[in-house]
C-alpha positions in Angstrom: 51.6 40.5 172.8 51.4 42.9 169.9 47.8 43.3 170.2 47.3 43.6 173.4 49.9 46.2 173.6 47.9 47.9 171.2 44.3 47.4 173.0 46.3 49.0 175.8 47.3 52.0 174.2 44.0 52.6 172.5 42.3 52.3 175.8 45.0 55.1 177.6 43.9 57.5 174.5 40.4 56.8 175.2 40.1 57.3 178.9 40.3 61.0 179.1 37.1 60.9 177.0 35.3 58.9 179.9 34.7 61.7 182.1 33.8 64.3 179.7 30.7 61.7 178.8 28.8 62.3 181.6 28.9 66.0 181.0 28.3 65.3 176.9 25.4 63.0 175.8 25.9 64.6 172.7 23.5 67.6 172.5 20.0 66.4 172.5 20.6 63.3 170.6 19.8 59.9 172.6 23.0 57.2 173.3 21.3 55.0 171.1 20.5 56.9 167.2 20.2 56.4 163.8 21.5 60.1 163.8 24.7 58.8 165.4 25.7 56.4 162.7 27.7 56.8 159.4 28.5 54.9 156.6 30.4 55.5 153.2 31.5 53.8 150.0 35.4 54.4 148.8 38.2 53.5 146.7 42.0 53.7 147.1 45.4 52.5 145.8 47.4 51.3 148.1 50.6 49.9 148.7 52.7 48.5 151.1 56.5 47.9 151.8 59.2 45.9 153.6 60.0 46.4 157.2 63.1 45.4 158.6 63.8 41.3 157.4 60.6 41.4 156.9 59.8 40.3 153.2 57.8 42.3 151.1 54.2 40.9 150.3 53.2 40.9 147.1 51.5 42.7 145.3 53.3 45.7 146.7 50.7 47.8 144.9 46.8 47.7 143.9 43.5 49.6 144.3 41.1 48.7 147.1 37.4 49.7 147.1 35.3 49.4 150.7 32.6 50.1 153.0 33.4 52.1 155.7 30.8 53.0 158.5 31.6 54.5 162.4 29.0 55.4 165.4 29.7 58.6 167.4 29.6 56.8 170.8 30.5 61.3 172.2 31.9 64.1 171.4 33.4 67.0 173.7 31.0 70.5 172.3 34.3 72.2 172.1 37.4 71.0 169.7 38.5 67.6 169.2 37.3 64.8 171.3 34.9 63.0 169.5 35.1 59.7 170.1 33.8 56.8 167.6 33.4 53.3 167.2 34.2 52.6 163.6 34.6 49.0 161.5 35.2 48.7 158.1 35.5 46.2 154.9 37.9 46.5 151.9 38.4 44.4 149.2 41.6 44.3 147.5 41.1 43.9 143.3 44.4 42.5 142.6 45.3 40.2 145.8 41.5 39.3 146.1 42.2 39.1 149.7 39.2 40.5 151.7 40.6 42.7 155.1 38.0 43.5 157.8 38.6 45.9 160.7 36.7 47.7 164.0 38.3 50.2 166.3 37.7 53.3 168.2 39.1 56.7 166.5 39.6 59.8 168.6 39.6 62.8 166.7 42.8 65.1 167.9 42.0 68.3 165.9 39.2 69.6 163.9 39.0 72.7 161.5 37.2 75.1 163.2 
């Protein structure tokens, strides 16, 4: 149920963006580009902690070092509202347990 609630909220954050894409194919850069993409190397420490009865895993602290690439799928010319898929792949050193993800990040405020 957890999940699904949380597919549901992604997709209410990501809706506004839908109509704005028409208007935005992202300058003159085609839906489909290498120009699009972005990937990086990274490291980290990391650590986690007990919610509620929930026990504590263990190790409650350790460095992780990942890939990390996203695809601007559009962006708004003006502000925030650049909209990306992203997916990612960390490995752990002292748990050795390998952690995967994809998602969609919407940016909500940029420097400018």
């Amino acid at each position: 149920m957890r999940p699904l609630i949380a597919l549901l909220l992604t997709l209410a954050a990501f809706v506004p963006n839908l109509a704005r894409a028409s208007e935005t194919v992202v300058g003159d850069r085609p839906a489909v580009s290498i120009s699009r993409f972005s990937l990086a190397a990274g490291a980290g420490y990391e650590w986690v902690s007990a919610a509620g009865d929930e026990p504590a895993p263990t190790p409650l602290h350790e460095w992780v070092v990942g890939i990390y690439g996203a695809y601007n799928l559009f962006s708004v010319p003006e502000g925030p509202g650049r909209t990306s898929l992203i997916g990612s792949i960390a490995y752990p050193v002292d748990s050795k347990l390998v952690r995967s993800q994809i998602g969609i990040r919407i940016s909500i405020f940029t420097g400018k």
